[in-house]
C-alpha positions in Angstrom: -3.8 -1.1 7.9 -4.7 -4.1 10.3 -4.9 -1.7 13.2 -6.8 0.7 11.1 -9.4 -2.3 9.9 -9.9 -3.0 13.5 -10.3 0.4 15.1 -12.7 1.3 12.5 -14.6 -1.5 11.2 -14.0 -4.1 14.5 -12.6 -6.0 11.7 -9.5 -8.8 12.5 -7.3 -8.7 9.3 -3.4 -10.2 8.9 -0.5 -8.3 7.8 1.3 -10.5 5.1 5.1 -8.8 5.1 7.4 -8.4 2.5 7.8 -12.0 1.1 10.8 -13.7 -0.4 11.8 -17.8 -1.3 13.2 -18.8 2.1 13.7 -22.3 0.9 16.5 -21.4 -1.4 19.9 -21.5 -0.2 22.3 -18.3 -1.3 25.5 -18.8 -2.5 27.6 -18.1 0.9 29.1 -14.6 0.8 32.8 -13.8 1.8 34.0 -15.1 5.2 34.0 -12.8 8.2 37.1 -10.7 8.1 39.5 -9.3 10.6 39.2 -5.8 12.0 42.3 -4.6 10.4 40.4 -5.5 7.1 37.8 -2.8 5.2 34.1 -2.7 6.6 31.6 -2.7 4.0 28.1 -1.4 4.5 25.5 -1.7 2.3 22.4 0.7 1.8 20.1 -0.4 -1.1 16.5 1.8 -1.6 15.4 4.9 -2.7 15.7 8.1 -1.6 12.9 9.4 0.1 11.8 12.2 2.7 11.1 9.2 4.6 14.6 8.6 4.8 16.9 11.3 3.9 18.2 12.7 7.6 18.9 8.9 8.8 20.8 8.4 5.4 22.7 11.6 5.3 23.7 10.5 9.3 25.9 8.0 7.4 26.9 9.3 4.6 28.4 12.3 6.7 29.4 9.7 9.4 31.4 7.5 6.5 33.0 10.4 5.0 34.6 11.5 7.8 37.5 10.1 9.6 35.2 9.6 13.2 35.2 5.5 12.6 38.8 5.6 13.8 38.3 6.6 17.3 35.7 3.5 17.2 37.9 0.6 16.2 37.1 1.1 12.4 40.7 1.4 10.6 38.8 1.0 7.0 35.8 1.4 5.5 33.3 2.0 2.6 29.9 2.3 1.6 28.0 0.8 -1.2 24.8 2.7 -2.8 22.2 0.7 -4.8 20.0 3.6 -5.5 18.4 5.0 -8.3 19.9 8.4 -9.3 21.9 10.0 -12.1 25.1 11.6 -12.4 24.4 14.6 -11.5 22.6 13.6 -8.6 25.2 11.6 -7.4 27.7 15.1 -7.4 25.2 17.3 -6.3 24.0 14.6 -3.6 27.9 14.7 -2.1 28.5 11.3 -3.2 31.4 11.3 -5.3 34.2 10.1 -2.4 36.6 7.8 -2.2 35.1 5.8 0.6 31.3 6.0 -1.2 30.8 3.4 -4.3 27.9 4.3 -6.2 26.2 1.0 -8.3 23.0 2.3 -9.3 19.8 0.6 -9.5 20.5 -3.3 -10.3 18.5 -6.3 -11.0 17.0 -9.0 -8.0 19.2 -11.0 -8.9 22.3 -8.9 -8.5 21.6 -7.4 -5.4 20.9 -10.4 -3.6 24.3 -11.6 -4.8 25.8 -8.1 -3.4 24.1 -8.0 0.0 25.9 -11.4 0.7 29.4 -9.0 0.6 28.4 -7.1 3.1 29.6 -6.8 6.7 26.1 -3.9 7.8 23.3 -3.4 6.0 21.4 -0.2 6.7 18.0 0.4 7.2 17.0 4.2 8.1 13.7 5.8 8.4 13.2 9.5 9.4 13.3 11.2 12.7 11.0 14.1 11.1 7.8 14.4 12.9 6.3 15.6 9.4 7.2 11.9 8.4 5.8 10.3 11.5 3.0 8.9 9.7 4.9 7.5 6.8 7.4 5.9 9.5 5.3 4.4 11.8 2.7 2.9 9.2 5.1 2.0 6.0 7.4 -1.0 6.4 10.3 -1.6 3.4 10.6 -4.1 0.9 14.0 -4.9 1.5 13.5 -6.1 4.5 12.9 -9.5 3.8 16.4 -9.2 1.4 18.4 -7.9 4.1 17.0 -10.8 6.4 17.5 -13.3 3.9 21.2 -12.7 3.6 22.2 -13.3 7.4 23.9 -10.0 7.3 24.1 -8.1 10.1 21.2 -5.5 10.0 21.2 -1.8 11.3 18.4 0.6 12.0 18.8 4.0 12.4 14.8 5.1 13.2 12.8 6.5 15.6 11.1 4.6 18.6 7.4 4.8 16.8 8.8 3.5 13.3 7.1 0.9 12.1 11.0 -0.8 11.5 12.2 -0.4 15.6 9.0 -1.7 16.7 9.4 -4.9 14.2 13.8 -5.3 15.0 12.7 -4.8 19.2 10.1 -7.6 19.0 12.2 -9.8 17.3 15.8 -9.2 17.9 17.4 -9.2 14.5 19.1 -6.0 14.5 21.0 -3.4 16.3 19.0 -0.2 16.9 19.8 3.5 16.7 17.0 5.0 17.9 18.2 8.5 17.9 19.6 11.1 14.9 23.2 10.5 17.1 26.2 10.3 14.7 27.9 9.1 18.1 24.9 6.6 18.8 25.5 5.4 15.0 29.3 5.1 15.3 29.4 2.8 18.3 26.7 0.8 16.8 28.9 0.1 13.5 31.7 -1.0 15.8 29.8 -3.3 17.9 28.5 -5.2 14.9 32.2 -4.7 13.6 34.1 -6.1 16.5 32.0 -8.6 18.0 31.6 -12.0 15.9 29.1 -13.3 18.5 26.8 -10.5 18.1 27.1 -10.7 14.5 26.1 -14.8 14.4 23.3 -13.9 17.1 22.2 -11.3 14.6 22.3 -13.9 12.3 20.8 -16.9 14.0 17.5 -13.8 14.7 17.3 -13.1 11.4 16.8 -16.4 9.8 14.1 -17.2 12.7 12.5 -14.1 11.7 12.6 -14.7 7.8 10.9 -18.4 8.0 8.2 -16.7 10.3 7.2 -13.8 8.7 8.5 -13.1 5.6 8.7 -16.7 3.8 6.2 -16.5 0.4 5.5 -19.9 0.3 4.1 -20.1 4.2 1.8 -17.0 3.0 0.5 -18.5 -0.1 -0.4 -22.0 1.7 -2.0 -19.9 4.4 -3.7 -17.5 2.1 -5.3 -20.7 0.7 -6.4 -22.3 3.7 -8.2 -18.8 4.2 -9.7 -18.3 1.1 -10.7 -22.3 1.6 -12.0 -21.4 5.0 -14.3 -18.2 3.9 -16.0 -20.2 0.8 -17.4 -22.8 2.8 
C-alpha cells in the first residue's frame, strides 16, 4: 500500500505491522530438548490458496519417514486451523504424527506457541498468487516473534514474508517448493542451539521495532499531533 501511495499519488505513507504488547513477559515455554527427544512444529492460520502448496510441502514432508535421514528421530505437527471433521479426513490429516487443535482463543495460542521447537510460516510459490504473496503480510507474525521460537519460512523470493525475515534475520528461509530444501532447514533449527538463540535474540530485536503496539500508538499520536498544527 505504501509503495502504491507513493508511485501513484507521490505520497510518503508508514506501514504499521501486525502489532502485539511487547512489554509483557510470557510465561517461559519448555526448555530446549535433546535431539533424541520429539520435534514439535507449530503451524497456526488459515488455509488459504495463498498458502496451500507451502503447507501441504510439510504436511507430506511430516508424514513421511524423510526426517530420519536428517537427524530428526521424532516428530509431530500441531494445527491451529479452522476446519471441521470432515475437512480434517478429507484434507489427509488424520495421522499419528499430525495433532489437529482447531481454532482457539489469543490467549491459548500464545500459551501453545511457547511449546514449540519451529513455527511455520508458508506463503505460495503459485504465480497466480504472486500478488497476494508479495503485497499481504500475516497476522501471526508478530505472535510467532513474540514467542522467541524459532521461525521458518517456506515462500518465494518476492513474498512479502522473505523480503521482511532477509532484512532482518529472524528466520530460516526456504525459498524454494524443495521438500529436500525444507528438510535440512528443520534440522538445522533442530540441531543447532546457537542458531536457534540467534533466531531468538533477531526476533525479539525485530518485535520491539516493528511490531510493538504501544511504540505505534505513541507515534501515531505524535502524527496526528504533528498534522493538526
Amino acid at each position: 500500500m505504501a509503495e502504491m501511495l507513493k508511485k501513484d499519488f507521490g505520497v510518503e505513507a508508514e506501514v504499521q505491522m501486525p502489532a502485539i504488547d511487547a512489554r509483557v513477559t510470557e510465561t517461559p515455554g519448555t526448555p530446549p530438548k535433546s535431539n533424541g527427544e520429539c520435534l514439535r512444529i507449530i503451524y497456526a492460520g488459515t488455509l488459504t490458496g495463498a498458502a496451500d502448496d507451502s503447507f501441504s510441502l510439510l504436511l507430506e514432508l511430516i508424514k513421511s519417514d524423510k526426517l530420519l535421514n536428517y537427524g530428526v528421530n521424532d516428530w509431530e505437527l500441531l494445527l491451529f486451523v479452522m476446519a471441521t471433521t470432515s475437512q480434517v479426513r478429507d484434507l489427509g490429516w488424520e495421522h499419528p504424527r499430525i495433532k489437529f487443535r482447531g481454532w482457539v482463543s489469543q490467549d491459548e495460542l500464545r500459551s501453545s506457541l511457547l511449546s514449540a521447537d519451529i513455527l511455520y510460516l508458508p506463503f505460495s510459490f503459485r504465480e497466480e498468487e504472486r500478488y497476494a504473496t508479495s503485497q499481504a503480510f500475516p497476522s501471526k507474525t508478530a505472535d510467532y516473534l513474540k514467542s522467541g521460537k524459532p521461525i521458518l519460512i517456506c515462500a518465494p523470493t518476492h513474498s512479502s514474508l522473505v523480503r521482511y525475515g532477509q532484512e532482518f534475520g529472524f528466520a530460516e528461509i526456504v525459498d524454494e517448493l524443495s521438500e529436500k530444501r525444507l528438510a535440512e532447514s528443520i534440522s538445522r533449527l533442530w540441531i543447532s542451539a546457537p542458531y536457534r538463540e540467534e533466531l531468538a535474540r533477531k526476533s525479539d530485536i525485530t518485535l520491539k521495532a516493528n511490531h510493538d503496539i504501544n511504540k505505534q500508538r505513541r507515534e501515531f499520536t505524535k502524527l496526528i499531533t504533528l498534522l493538526t498544527q
